[in-house]
N, C-alpha and C positions, 0 to 999 in steps of 0.2 A: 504494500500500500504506500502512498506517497506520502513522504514526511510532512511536507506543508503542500501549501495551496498551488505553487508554481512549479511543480517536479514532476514528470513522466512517465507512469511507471501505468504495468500492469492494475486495472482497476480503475483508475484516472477518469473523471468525468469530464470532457472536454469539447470544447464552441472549436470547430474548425471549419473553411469554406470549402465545401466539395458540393460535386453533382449528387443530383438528383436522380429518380430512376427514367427522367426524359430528358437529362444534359442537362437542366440547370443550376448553374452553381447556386448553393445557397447555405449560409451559416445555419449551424445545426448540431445539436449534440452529439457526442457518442462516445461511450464506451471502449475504453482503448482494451482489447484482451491478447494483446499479444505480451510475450512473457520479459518482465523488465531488465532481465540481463538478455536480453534481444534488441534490445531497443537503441538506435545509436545516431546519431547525427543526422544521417544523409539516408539511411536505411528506410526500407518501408514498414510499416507499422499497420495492424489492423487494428478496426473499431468495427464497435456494434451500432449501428443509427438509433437513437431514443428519438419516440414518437410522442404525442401531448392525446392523438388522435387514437382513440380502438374500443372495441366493444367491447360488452359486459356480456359475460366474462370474456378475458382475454383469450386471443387464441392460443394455441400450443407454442408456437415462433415468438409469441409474446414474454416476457420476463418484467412483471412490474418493480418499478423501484421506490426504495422508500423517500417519502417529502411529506412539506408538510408546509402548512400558508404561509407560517412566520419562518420561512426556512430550514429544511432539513438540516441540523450540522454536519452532513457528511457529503450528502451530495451537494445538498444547496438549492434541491429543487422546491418549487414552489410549487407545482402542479401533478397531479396524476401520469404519471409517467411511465414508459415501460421502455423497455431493450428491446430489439425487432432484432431477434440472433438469427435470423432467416436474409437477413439486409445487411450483408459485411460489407466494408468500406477501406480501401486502402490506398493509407496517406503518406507523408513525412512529417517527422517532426515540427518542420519549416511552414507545415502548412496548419499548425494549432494556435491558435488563436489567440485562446485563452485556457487552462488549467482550472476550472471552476472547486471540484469536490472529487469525491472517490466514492466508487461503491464497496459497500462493505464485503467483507469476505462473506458471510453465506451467500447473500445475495449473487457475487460476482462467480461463484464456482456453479450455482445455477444456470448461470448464463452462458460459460464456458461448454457444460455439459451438454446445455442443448444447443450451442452452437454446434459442439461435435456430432449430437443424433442427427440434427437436419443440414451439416453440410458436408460429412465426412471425415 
C-alpha cells in the first residue's frame, strides 16, 4: 500500500487521462493492480477503470469500493463506486495525474482475483 498520498504503488487510487472504450481521452479513476516492485518510471502499468455508474446489485466484473460523503480516509471517495476489473487500462506512470487514496487490502485482493477469473 502507499505510504502517503503521492506514491505509486500496487492499490493506489489514481485520476489519470486515458481513453475511453470509443477513443476519448478523459480523466478518470483507476485502480493501479499491477505489483509495486513492477512498477518503474517509463514502464507500463495496469489499472482497473472505477465507475460512479452500475446497477443494483452490481454485476460480477463489478468490485464496489469503500466511501463515504464526508470522505473515505482511504480512498477518498465520495460516491458509490466500484472497480470494472473487466475494463483494464494500460498507462505510465507519466500519465497519472494525481495519487488520490488506496484501496484497502481486502478490498484490492478482491479485485485482483477477479480481474484474474475474467481476464486470464
Amino acid at each position: 500500500m502507499p505510504e502517503s498520498r503521492g506514491q505509486l504503488a500496487q492499490g493506489s487510487l489514481v485520476w489519470a487521462d486515458v481513453a475511453d472504450g470509443r477513443g476519448h481521452i478523459k480523466r478518470r479513476p483507476l485502480v493501479i493492480v499491477t505489483e509495486t516492485s513492477e512498477i518503474v518510471l517509463d514502464g507500463p502499468v495496469v489499472g482497473v477503470a472505477v465507475t460512479t455508474t452500475y446497477p443494483e446489485p452490481p454485476p460480477r466484473e463489478f468490485v464496489e469500493l469503500p466511501w463515504d460523503r464526508r470522505r473515505h480516509p482511504a480512498t477518498r471517495l465520495v460516491r458509490r463506486s466500484a472497480a470494472v476489473c473487466n475494463w483494464l487500462v494500460e498507462l505510465t506512470p507519466s500519465q497519472v495525474v494525481e495519487v488520490r487514496g488506496y484501496v484497502p487490502t481486502k478490498v484490492l485482493l478482491q479485485i485482483i482475483e477477479r480481474v484474474r477469473d475474467l481476464n486470464g
